[in-house]
C-alpha positions as CSV (number, residue, x, y, z in Angstrom):
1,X,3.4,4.0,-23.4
2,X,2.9,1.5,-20.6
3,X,2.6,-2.1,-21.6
4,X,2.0,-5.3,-19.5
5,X,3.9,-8.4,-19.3
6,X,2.1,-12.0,-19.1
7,X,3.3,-15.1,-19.1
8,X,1.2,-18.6,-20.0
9,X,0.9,-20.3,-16.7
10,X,0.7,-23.7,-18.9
11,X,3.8,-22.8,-21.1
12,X,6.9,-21.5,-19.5
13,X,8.3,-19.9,-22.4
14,X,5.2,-18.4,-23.6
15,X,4.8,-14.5,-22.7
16,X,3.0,-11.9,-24.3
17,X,3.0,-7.8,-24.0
18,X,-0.7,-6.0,-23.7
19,X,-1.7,-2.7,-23.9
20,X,-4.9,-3.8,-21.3
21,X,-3.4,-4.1,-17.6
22,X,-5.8,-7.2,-17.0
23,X,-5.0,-8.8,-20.3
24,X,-8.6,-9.7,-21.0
25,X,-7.5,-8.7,-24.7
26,X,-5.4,-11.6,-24.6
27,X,-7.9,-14.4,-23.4
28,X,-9.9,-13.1,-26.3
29,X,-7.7,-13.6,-29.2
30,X,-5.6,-17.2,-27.4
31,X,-8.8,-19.5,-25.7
32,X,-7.9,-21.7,-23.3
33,X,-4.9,-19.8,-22.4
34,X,-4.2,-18.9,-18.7
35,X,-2.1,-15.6,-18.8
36,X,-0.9,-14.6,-15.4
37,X,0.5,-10.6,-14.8
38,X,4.3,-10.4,-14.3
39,X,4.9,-7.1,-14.4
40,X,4.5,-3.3,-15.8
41,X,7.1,-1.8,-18.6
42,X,7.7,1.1,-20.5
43,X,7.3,0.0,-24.4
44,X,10.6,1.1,-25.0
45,X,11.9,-1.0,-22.6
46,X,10.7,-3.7,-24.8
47,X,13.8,-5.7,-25.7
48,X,11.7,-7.7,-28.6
49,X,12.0,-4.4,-31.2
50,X,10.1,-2.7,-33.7
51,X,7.8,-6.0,-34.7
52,X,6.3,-5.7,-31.0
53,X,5.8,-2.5,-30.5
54,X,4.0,-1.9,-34.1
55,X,1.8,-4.8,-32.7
56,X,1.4,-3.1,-29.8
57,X,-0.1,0.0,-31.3
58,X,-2.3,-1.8,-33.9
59,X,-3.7,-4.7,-32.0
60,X,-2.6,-3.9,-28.3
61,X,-0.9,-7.0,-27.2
62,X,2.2,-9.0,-29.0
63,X,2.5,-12.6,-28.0
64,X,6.0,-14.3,-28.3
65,X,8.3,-17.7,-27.0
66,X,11.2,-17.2,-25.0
C-alpha cells in the first residue's frame, strides 16, 4: 500500500503517515495543524512497525514525534 508522509510545519518533530495523498484526513482529526507533504512510501517501508501500519488500515493516517 502507498502511504504519505507529512510533517507539522509548526512542530519539527511532528510527522504523520496518511493513507489520503492530500492529507485532508489529517486536518480533520488535528485542527489548527498545518501538515505539509514530504514525500510518498511504501507501508512497509514504514520504519515505525506494526502499531502504524494497523493504524494505517483502520483509521488511515498514524501521527507520531520524532
Amino acid at each position: 500500500m502507498l502511504v504519505y508522509l507529512f510533517r507539522d510545519r509548526d512542530r519539527a518533530t511532528r510527522f504523520a503517515y496518511s493513507t489520503d495523498v492530500t492529507g485532508r484526513n489529517l486536518s480533520l482529526r488535528m485542527p489548527g495543524t498545518n501538515w505539509a507533504f514530504v514525500m510518498a512510501a511504501l507501508d512497509q517501508d514504514i520504519s515505525e512497525g506494526e502499531k502504524a501500519k494497523c493504524h494505517l488500515r483502520l483509521r488511515g493516517f498514524y501521527v507520531f514525534e520524532k
